[in-house]
C-alpha positions as CSV (number, residue, x, y, z in Angstrom):
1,X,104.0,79.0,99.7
2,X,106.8,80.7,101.4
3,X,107.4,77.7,104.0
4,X,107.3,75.1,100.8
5,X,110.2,77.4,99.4
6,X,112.3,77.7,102.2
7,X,111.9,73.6,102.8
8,X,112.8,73.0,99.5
9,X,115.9,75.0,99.4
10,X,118.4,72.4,101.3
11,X,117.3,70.2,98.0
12,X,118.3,72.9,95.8
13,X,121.4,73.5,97.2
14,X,122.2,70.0,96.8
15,X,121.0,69.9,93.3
16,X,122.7,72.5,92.6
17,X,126.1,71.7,93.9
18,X,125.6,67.8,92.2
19,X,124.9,69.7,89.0
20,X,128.2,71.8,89.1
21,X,130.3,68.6,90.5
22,X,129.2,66.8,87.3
23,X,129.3,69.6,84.9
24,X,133.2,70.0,86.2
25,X,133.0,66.4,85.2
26,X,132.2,67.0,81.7
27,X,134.3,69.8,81.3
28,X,137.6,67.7,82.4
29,X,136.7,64.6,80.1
30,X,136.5,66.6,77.0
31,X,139.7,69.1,77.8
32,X,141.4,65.4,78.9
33,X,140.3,63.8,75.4
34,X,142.7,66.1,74.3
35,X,141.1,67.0,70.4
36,X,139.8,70.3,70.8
37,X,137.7,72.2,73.8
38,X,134.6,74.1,73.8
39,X,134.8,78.3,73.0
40,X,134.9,79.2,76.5
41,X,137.3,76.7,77.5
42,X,139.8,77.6,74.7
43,X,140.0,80.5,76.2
44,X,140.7,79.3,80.1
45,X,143.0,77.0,78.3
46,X,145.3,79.6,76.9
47,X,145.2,81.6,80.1
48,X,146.8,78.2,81.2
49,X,149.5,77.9,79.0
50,X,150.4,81.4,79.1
51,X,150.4,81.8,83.2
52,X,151.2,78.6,84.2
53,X,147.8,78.5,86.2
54,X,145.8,75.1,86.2
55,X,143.1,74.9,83.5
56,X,140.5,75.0,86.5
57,X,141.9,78.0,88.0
58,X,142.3,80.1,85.1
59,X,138.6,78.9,84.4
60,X,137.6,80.5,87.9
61,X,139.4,83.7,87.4
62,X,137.9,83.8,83.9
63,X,134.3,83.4,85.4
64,X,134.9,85.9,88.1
65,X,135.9,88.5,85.2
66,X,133.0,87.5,83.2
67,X,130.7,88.4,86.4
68,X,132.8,91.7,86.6
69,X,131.3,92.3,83.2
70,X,127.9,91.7,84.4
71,X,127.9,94.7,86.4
72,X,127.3,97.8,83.4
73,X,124.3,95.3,82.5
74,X,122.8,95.6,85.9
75,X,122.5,92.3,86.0
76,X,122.2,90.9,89.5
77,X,123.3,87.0,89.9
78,X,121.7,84.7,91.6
79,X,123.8,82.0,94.3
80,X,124.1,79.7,91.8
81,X,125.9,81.4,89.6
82,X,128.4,82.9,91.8
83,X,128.5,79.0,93.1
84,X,128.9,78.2,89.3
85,X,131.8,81.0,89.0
86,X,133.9,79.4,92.2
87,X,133.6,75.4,91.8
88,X,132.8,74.3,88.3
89,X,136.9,75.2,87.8
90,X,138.0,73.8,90.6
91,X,135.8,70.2,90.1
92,X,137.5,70.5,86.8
93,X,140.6,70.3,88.6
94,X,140.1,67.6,90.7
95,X,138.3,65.2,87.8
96,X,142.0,65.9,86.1
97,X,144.0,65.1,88.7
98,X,142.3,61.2,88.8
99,X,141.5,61.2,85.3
100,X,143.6,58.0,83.3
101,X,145.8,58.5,80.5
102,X,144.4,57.8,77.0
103,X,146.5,55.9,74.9
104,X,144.3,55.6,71.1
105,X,142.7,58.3,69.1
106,X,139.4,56.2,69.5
107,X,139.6,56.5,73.4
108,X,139.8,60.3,72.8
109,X,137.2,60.4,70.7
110,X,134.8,58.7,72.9
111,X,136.1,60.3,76.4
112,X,135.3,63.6,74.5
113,X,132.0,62.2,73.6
114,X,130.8,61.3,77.2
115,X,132.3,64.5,78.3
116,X,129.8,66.7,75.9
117,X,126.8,64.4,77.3
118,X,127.5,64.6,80.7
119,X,127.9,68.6,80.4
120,X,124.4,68.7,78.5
121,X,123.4,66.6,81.5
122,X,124.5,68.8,84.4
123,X,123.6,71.8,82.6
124,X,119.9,70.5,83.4
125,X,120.7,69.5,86.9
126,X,121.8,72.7,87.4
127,X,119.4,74.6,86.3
128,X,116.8,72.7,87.6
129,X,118.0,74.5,91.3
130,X,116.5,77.6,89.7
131,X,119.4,79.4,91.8
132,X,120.4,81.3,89.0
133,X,122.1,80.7,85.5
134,X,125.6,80.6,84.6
135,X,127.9,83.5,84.2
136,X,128.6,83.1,80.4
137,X,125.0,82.7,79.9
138,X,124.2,85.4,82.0
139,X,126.5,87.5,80.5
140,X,125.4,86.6,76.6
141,X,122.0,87.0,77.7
142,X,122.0,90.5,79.6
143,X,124.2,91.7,76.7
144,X,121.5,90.6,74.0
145,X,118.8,92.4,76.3
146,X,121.1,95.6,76.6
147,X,121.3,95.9,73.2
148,X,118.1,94.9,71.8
149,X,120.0,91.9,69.7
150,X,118.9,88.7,69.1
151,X,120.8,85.9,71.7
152,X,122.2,83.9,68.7
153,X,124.0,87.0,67.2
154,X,125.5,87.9,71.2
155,X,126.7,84.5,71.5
156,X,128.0,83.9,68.5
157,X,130.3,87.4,68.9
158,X,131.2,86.4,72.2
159,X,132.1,82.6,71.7
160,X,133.8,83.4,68.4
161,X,136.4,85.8,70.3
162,X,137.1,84.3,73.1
163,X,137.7,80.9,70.9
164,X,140.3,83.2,69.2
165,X,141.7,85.0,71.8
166,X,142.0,81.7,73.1
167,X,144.0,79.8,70.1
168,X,146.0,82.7,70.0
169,X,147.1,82.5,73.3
170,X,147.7,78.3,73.2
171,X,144.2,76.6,73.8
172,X,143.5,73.8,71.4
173,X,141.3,74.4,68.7
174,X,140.4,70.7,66.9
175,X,137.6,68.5,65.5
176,X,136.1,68.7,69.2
177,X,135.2,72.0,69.5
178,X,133.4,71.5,66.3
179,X,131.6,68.8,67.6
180,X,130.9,70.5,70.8
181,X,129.4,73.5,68.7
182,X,127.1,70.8,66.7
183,X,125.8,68.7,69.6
184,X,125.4,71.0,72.6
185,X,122.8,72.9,72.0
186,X,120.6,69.8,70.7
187,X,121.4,67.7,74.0
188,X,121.1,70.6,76.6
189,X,117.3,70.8,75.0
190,X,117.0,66.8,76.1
191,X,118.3,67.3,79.4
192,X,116.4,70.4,79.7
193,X,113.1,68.2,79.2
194,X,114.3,65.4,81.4
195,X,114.7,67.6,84.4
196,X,111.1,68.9,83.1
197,X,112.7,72.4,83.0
198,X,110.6,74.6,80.2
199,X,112.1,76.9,77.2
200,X,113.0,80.0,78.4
């Protein structure tokens, strides 16, 4: 068993680092559609406009916070998400850079559309390394466990504060992150079941 685990791992690596290429993917279609981001992303976003950092690296140096927070939880991450934490930013970054312009409202619409299905897609990839979840979730999660609260009411506090925080500081708050908050959940359950990954 131990010699199937360590063969498989070079796949799992690559899976993993395919999943987080892509998911950067997703990430710079829907900030590139340019009608609203997902909570998280606000948030990176107005770190953006109010340092002057790129969106990818304010993303990174929001990640690497969010693991600081992991460690009153006692939390310990796995490789993937400290590999999460480092690249998705940075992929985000690059995506940007070769990204075209949009010149119709309908273009945006649909580039923010394929950008929500190809996160929900990579979040399965991903996850399907089993080299550990991402630090938001992690975070959400260890909080929820800490204090005996149900996920959906730790999210929801989180997300809903660092989607203000976020506006306040200049991220873009629009009919997309609505639509992100409506579809995302419902596709990352599809790709979860593609990749054959069970409910937690």
């Amino acid at each position: 068993m131990l010699h199937e685990t360590n063969r498989s791992l070079p796949i799992r690596l690559v899976t993993l680092l395919a999943g987080l290429f892509v998911y950067g993917l997703g990430v710079a279609l829907t900030v590139h559609a340019g009608i609203g981001i997902a909570p998280w992303d606000v948030l990176a976003q107005g770190i953006s406009v109010q340092t002057g950092l790129s969106f990818g690296v304010a993303t990174v140096a929001v990640s690497i916070l969010v693991l600081v927070c992991w460690i009153p939880l006692k939390v310990k991450p796995g490789f993937g998400t400290v590999a999460n934490a480092l690249l998705v930013g940075l992929f985000a970054d690059f995506w940007l850079m070769i990204l075209p312009d949009l010149t119709a409202y309908w273009q945006q619409l649909a580039v923010f559309m394929l950008g929500v299905v190809v996160v929900a897609i990579a979040t399965g990839l991903y996850i399907s390394s089993r080299l550990g979840s991402g630090p938001r979730d992690g975070l959400m999660q260890g909080t929820a466990n800490t204090l005996d609260k149900p996920f959906w009411i730790v999210r929801t506090a989180f997300e809903g504060s660092v989607l203000t925080i976020g506006w306040l500081m200049g991220g873009q708050v629009r009919e997309g992150t609505l639509i992100f908050a409506v579809t995302i959940g419902y596709l990352v359950q599809i790709s979860l079941k593609a990749f054959k990954i069970p409910k937690g």
